[in-house]
C-alpha positions as CSV (number, residue, x, y, z in Angstrom):
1,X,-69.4,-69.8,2.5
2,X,-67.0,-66.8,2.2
3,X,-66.9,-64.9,5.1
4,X,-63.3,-63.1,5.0
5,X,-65.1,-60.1,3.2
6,X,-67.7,-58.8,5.2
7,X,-66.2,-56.4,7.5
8,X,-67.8,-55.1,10.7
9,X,-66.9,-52.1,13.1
10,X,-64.1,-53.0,16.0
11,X,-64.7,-51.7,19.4
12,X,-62.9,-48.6,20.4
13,X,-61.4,-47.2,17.3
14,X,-61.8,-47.2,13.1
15,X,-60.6,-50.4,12.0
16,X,-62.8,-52.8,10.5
17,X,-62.8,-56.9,11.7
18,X,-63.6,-59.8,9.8
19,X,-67.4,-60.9,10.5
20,X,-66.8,-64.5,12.7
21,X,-68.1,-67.8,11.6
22,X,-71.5,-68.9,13.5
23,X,-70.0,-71.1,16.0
24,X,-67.2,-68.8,16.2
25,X,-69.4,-65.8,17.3
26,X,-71.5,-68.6,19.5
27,X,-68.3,-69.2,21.6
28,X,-67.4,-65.5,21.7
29,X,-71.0,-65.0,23.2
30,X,-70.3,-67.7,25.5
31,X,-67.0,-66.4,26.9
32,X,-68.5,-63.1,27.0
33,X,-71.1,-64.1,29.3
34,X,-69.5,-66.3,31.4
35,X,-67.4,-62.9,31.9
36,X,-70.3,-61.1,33.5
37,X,-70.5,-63.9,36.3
38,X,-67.3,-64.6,36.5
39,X,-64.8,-61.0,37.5
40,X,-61.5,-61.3,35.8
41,X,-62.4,-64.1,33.3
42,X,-62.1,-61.5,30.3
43,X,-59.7,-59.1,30.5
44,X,-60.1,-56.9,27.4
45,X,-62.4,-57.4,24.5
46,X,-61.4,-56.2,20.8
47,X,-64.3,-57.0,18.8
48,X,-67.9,-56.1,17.6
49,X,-69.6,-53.3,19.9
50,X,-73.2,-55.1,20.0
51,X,-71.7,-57.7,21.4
């Protein structure tokens, strides 16, 4: 499984990101999340928007 060509839009500006591996995106989700309960647990996000 090649992933390192598929390129999705970055938060907050034109460049492009690698699309993350399933469990990688799982455990971005879960950080993310835990974010929204938790103040201060993410500080800044650079990633996919729909996320």
């Amino acid at each position: 499984m090649d992933l390192g060509n598929e390129r999705i839009p970055a938060v907050g500006g034109d460049r492009k990101m690698a699309v993350p591996d399933p469990i990688g995106r799982d455990y971005l989700l879960l950080a993310l999340r835990l974010g929204e309960l938790l103040p201060g647990l993410v500080e800044a996000y650079f990633g996919p928007g729909g996320w």
